[in-house]
ZADO-1210 file (C-alpha; in nm, 4 decimals, padded with zeros to 6 digits):
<atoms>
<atom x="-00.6237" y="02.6556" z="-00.1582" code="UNK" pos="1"/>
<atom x="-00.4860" y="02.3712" z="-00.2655" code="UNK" pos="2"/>
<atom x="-00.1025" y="02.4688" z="00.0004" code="UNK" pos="3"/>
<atom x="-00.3449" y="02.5000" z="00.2766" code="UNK" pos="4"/>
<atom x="-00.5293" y="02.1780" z="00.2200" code="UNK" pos="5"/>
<atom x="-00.2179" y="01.9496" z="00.1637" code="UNK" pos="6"/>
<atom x="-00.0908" y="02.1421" z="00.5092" code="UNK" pos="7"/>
<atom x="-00.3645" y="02.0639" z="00.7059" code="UNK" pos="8"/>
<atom x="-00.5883" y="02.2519" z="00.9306" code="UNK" pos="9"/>
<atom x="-00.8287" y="02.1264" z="01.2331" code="UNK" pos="10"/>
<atom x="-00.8593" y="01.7639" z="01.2016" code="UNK" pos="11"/>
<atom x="-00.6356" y="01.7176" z="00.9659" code="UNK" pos="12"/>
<atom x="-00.3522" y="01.9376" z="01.1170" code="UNK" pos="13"/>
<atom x="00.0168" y="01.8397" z="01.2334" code="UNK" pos="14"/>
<atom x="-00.1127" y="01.7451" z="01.5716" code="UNK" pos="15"/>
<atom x="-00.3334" y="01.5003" z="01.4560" code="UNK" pos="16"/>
<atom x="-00.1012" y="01.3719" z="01.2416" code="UNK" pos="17"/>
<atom x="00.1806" y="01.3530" z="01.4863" code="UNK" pos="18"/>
<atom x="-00.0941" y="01.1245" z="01.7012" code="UNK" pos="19"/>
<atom x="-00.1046" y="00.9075" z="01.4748" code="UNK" pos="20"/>
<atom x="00.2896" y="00.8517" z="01.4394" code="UNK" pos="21"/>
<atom x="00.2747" y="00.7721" z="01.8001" code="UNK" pos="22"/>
<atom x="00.0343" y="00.5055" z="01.7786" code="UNK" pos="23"/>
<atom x="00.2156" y="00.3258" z="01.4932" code="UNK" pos="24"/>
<atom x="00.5256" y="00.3533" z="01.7524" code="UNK" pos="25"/>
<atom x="00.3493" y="00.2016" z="01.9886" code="UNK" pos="26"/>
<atom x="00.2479" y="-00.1263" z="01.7890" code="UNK" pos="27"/>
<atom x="00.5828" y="-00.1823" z="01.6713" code="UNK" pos="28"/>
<atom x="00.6586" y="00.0773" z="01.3296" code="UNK" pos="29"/>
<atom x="01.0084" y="00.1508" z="01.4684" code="UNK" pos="30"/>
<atom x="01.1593" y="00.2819" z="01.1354" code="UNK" pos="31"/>
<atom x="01.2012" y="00.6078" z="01.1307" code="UNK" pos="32"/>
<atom x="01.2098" y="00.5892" z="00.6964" code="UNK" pos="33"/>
<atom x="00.8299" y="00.4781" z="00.7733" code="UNK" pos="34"/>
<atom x="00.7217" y="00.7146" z="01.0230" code="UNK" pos="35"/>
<atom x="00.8484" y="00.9841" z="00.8096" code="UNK" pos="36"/>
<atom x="00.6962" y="00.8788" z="00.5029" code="UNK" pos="37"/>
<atom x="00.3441" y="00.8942" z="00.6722" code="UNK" pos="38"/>
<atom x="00.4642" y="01.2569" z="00.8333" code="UNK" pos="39"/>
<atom x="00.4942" y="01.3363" z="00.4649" code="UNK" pos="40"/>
<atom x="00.2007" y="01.1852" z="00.3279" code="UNK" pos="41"/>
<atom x="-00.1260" y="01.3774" z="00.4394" code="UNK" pos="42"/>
<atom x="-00.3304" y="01.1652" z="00.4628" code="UNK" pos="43"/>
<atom x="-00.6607" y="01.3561" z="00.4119" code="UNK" pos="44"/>
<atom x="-00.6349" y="01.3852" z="00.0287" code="UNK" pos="45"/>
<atom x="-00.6982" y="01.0608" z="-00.0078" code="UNK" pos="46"/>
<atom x="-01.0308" y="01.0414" z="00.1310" code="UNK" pos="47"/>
<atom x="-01.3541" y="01.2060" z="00.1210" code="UNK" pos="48"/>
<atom x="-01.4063" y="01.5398" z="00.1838" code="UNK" pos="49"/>
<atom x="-01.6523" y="01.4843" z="00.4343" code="UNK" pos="50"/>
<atom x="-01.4261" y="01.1849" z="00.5973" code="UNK" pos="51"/>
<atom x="-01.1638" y="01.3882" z="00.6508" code="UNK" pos="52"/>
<atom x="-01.1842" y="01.4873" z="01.0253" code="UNK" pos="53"/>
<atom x="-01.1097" y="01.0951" z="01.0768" code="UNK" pos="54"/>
<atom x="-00.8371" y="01.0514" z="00.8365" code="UNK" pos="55"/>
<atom x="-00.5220" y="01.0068" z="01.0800" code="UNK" pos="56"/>
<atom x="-00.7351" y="00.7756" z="01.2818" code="UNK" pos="57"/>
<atom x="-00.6349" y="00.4467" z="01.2811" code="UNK" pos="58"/>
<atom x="-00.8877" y="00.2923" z="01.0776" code="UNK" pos="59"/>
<atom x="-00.9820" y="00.2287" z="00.7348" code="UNK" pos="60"/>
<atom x="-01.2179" y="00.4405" z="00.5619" code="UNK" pos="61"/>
<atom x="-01.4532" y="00.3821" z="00.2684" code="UNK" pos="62"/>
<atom x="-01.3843" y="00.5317" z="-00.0723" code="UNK" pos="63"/>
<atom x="-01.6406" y="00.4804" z="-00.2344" code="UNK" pos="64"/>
<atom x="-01.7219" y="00.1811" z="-00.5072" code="UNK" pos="65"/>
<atom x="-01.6995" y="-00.1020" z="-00.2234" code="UNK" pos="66"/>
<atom x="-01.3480" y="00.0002" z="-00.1535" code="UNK" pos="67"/>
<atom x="-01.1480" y="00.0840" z="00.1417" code="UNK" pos="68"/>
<atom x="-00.8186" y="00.2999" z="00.2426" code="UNK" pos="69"/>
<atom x="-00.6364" y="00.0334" z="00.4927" code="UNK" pos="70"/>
<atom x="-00.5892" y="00.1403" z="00.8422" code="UNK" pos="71"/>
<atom x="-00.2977" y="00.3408" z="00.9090" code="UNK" pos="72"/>
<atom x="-00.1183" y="00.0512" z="01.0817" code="UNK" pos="73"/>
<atom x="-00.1540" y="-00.2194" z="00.8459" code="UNK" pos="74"/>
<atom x="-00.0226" y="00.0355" z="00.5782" code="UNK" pos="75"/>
<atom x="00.2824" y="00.1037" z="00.8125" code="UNK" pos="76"/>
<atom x="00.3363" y="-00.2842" z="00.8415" code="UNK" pos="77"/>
<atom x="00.3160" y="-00.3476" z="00.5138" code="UNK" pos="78"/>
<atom x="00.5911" y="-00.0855" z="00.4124" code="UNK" pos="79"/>
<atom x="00.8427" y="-00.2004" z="00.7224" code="UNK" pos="80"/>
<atom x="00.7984" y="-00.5192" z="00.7097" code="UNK" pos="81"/>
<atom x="00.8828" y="-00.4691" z="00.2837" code="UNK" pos="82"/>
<atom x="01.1886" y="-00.2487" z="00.3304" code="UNK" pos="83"/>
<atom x="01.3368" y="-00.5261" z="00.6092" code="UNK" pos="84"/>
<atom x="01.3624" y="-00.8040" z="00.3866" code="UNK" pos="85"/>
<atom x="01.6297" y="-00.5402" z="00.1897" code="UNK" pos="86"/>
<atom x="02.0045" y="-00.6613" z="00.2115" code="UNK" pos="87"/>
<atom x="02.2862" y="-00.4672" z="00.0301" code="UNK" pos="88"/>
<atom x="02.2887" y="-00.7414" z="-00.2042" code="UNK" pos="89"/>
<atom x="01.9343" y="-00.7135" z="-00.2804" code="UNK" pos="90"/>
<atom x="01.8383" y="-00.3504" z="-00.2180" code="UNK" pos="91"/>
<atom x="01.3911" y="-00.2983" z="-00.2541" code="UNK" pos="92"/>
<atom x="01.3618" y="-00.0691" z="-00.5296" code="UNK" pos="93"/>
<atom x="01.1268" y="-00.1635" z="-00.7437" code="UNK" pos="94"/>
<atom x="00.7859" y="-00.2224" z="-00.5548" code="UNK" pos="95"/>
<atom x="00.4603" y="-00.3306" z="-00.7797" code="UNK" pos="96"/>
<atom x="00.1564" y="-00.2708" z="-00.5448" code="UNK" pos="97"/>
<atom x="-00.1880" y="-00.4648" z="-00.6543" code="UNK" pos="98"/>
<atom x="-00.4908" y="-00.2615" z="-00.5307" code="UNK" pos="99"/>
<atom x="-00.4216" y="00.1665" z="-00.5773" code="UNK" pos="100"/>
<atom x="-00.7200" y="00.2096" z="-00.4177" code="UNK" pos="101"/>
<atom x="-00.7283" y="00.5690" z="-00.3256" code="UNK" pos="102"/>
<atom x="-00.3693" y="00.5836" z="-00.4103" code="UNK" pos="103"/>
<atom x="-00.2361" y="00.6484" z="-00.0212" code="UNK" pos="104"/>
<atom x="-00.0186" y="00.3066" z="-00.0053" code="UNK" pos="105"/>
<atom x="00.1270" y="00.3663" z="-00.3837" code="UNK" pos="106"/>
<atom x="00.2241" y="00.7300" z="-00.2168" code="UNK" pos="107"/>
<atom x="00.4027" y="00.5882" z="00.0923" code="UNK" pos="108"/>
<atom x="00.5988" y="00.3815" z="-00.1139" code="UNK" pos="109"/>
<atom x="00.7393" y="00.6614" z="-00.3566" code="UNK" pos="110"/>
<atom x="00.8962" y="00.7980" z="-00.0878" code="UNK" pos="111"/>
<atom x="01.0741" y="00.5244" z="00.0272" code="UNK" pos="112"/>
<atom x="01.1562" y="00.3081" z="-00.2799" code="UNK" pos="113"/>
<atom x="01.3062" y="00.4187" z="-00.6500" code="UNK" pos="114"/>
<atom x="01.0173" y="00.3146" z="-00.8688" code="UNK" pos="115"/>
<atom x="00.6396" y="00.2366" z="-00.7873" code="UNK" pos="116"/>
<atom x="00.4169" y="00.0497" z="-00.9992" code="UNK" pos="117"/>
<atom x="00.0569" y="-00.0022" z="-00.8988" code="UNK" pos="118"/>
<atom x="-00.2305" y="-00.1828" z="-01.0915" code="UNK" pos="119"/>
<atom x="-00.6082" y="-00.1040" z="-00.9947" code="UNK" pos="120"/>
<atom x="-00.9242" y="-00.3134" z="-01.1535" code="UNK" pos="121"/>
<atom x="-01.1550" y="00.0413" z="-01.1066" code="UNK" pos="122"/>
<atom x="-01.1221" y="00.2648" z="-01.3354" code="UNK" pos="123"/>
<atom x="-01.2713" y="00.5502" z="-01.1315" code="UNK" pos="124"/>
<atom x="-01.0065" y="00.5183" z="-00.8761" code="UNK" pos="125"/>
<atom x="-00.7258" y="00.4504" z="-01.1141" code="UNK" pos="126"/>
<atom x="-00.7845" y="00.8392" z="-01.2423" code="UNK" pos="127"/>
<atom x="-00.8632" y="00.9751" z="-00.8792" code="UNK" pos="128"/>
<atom x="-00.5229" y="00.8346" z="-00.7789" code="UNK" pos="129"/>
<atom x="-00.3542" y="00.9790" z="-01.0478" code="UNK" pos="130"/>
<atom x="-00.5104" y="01.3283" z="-00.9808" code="UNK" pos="131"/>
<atom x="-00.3771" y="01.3095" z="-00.6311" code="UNK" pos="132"/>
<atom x="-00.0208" y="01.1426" z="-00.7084" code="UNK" pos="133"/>
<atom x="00.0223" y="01.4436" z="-00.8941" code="UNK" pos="134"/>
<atom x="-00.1265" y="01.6861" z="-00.6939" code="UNK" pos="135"/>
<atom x="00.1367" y="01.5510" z="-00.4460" code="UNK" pos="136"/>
<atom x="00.4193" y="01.5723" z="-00.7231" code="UNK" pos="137"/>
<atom x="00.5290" y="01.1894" z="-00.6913" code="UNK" pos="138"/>
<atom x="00.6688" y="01.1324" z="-01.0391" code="UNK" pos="139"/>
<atom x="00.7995" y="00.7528" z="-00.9525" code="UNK" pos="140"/>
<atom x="00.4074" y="00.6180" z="-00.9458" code="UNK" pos="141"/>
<atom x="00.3033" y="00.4314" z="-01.2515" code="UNK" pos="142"/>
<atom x="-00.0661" y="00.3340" z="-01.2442" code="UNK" pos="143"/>
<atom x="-00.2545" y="00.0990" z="-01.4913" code="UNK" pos="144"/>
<atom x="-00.6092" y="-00.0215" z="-01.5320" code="UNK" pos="145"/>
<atom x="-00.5848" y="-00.3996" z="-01.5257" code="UNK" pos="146"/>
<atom x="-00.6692" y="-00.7169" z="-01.3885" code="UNK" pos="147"/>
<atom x="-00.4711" y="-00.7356" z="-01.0307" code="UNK" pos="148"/>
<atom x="-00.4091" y="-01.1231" z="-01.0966" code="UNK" pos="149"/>
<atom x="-00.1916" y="-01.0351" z="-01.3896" code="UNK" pos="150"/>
<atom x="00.0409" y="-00.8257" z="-01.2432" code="UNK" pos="151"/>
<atom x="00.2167" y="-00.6015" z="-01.4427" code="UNK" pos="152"/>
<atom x="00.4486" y="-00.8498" z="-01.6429" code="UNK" pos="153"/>
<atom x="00.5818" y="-00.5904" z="-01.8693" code="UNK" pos="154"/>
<atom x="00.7798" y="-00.4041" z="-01.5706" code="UNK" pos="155"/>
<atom x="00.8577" y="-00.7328" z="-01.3928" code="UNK" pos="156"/>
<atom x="01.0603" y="-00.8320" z="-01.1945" code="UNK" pos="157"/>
<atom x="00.9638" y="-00.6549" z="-00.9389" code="UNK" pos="158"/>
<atom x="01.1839" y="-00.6345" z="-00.5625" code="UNK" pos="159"/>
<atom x="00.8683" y="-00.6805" z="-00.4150" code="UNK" pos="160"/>
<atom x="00.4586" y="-00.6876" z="-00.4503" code="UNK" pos="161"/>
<atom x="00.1651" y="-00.5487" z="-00.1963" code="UNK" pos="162"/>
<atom x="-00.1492" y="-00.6679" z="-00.2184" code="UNK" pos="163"/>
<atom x="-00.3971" y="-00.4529" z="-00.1081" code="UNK" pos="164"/>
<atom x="-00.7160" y="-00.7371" z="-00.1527" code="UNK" pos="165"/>
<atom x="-00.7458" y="-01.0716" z="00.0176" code="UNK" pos="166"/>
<atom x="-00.7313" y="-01.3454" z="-00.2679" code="UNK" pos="167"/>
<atom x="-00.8042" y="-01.7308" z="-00.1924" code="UNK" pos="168"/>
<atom x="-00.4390" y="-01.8190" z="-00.2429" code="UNK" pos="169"/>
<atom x="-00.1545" y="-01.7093" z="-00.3660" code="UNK" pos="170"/>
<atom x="-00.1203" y="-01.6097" z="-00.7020" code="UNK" pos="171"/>
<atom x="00.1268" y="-01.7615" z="-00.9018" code="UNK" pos="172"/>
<atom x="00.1800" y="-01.4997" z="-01.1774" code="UNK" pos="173"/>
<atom x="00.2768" y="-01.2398" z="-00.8968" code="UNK" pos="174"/>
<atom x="00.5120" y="-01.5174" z="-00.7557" code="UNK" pos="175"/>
<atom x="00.6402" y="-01.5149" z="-01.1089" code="UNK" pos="176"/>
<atom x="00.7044" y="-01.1434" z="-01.1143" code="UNK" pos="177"/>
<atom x="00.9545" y="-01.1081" z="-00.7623" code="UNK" pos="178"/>
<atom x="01.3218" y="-01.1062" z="-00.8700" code="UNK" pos="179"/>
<atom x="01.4788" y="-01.4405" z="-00.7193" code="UNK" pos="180"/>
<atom x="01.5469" y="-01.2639" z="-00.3925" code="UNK" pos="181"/>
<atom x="01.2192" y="-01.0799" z="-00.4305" code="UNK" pos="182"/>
<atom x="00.9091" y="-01.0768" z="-00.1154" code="UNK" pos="183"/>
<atom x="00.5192" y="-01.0524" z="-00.1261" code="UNK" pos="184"/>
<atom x="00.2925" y="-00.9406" z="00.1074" code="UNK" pos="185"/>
<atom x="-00.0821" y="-01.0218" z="00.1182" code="UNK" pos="186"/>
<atom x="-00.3837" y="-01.1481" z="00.2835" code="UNK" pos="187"/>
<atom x="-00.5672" y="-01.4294" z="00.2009" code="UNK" pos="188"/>
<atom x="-00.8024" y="-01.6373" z="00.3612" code="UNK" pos="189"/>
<atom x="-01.1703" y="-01.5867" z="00.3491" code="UNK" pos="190"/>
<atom x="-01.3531" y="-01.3029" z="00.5052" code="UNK" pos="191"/>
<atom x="-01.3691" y="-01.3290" z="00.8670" code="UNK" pos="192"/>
<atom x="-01.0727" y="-01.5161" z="00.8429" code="UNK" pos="193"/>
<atom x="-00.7695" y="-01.2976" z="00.7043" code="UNK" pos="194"/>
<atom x="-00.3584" y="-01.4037" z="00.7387" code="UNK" pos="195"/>
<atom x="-00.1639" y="-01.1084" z="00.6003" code="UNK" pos="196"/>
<atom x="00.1449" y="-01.3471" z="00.4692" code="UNK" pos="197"/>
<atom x="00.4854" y="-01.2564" z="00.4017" code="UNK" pos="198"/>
<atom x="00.6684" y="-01.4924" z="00.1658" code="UNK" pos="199"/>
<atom x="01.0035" y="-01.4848" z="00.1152" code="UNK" pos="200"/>
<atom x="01.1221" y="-01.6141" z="-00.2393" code="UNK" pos="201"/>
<atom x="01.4851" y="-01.7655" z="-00.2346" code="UNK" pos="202"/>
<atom x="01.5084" y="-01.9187" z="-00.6097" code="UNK" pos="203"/>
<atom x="01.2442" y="-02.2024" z="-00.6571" code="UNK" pos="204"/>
<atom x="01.1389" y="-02.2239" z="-00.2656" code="UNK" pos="205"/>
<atom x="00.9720" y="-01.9932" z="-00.0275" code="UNK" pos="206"/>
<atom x="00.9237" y="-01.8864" z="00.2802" code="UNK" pos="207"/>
<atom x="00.5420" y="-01.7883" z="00.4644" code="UNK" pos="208"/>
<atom x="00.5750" y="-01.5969" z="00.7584" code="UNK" pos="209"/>
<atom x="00.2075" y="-01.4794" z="00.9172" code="UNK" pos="210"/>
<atom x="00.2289" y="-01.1448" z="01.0165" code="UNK" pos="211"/>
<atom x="-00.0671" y="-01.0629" z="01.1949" code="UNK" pos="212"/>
<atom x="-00.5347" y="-01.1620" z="01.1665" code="UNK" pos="213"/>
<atom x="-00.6498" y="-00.8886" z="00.9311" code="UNK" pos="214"/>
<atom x="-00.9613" y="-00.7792" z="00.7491" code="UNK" pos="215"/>
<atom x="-00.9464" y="-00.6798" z="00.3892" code="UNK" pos="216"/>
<atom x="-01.1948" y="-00.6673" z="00.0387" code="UNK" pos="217"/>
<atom x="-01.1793" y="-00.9663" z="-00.1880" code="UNK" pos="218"/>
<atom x="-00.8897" y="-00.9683" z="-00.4390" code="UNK" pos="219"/>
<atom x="-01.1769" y="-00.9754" z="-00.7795" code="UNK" pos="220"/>
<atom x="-01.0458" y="-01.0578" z="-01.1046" code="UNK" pos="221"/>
<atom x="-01.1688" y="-00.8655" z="-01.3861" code="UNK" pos="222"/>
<atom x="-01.1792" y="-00.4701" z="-01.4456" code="UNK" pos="223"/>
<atom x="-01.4829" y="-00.2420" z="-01.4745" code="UNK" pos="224"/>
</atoms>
């Protein structure tokens, strides 16, 4: 049951899939280390059963608890736009994501980068993330119940940080958790009116580049 589910049938078969690949293509997801990465990822296990027949749509879905799993695209932008601030002096493999959600980003990235480490505030979703990381067999997740704004400071530094929530500014304890030659990626901004940054650190200084206008949940401190 579980083979034929993680293959895909109907809705959530190859075809479908390969759809989707071709609309990332088409806005600009050029790597093929990406594209693959979401070939390998199905996509439907990380949403609702009954959601499924829209899962390699390019939208997000609810999942439950006031959360979301981000559109397809912005997932795929996130990851490239991660993996191209690499240089062979500072390779990205060591990626803390804040935000698991339903898990789906934290799965893209073990497939691309050495070690994943993801902190979610929800308890629910921490442990229906975990179910599915391992239903997947992606031993290079490590997921913890915690306040987002902390970060994980145990397992800093960290090549580079996702945030999966929009937060008011920047916060400077993830700042504090990139390597010197380290990169985040977030939005922030207030709803309505989203920036999904990219900021480069180089030392002391850094760099904002605006990627694209984007819609996320609030970054919330606190866990329940």
């Amino acid at each position: 049951m579980q083979k034929k589910q993680a293959s895909g049938v109907g809705m959530t078969s190859k075809r479908t899939q390969n759809r989707l690949i071709q609309r990332l293509e088409e806005q600009g997801i050029h790597r093929m280390d990406v594209l693959n990465a979401f070939l390998s990822v199905p996509r439907h296990l990380f949403v609702e059963e009954a959601l499924a027949h829209l899962a390699y749509d390019d939208t997000a879905l609810p999942i439950g608890l006031g959360q979301t799993i981000s559109q397809p695209y912005i997932v795929a932008l996130m990851t490239q736009s991660l993996l191209e601030q690499a240089t062979p002096e500072h390779p990205i493999e060591k990626v803390l994501e804040i935000g698991t959600g339903s898990g789906y980003q934290a799965a893209i990235l073990a497939k691309l980068v050495k070690q994943v480490y993801s902190v979610e505030r929800l308890a629910p979703l921490v442990n229906q993330a975990q179910v599915r990381l391992m239903q997947l067999g992606l031993q290079n997740v490590h997921l913890k119940h915690d306040d987002g704004y902390n970060g994980w400071s145990e397992e800093a530094p960290y090549d580079g940080i996702l945030v999966t929530a929009a937060a008011p500014d920047i916060p400077n304890a993830l700042l504090n958790q990139l390597t010197p030659e380290g990169c985040l990626i977030l939005p922030t901004g207030k709803p309505g009116d989203q920036q999904l940054l990219l900021i480069k650190r180089q030392g002391d200084q850094v760099q904002k580049t605006v990627l694209c206008q984007v819609r996320f949940v609030p970054f919330l401190p606190g866990t329940e």
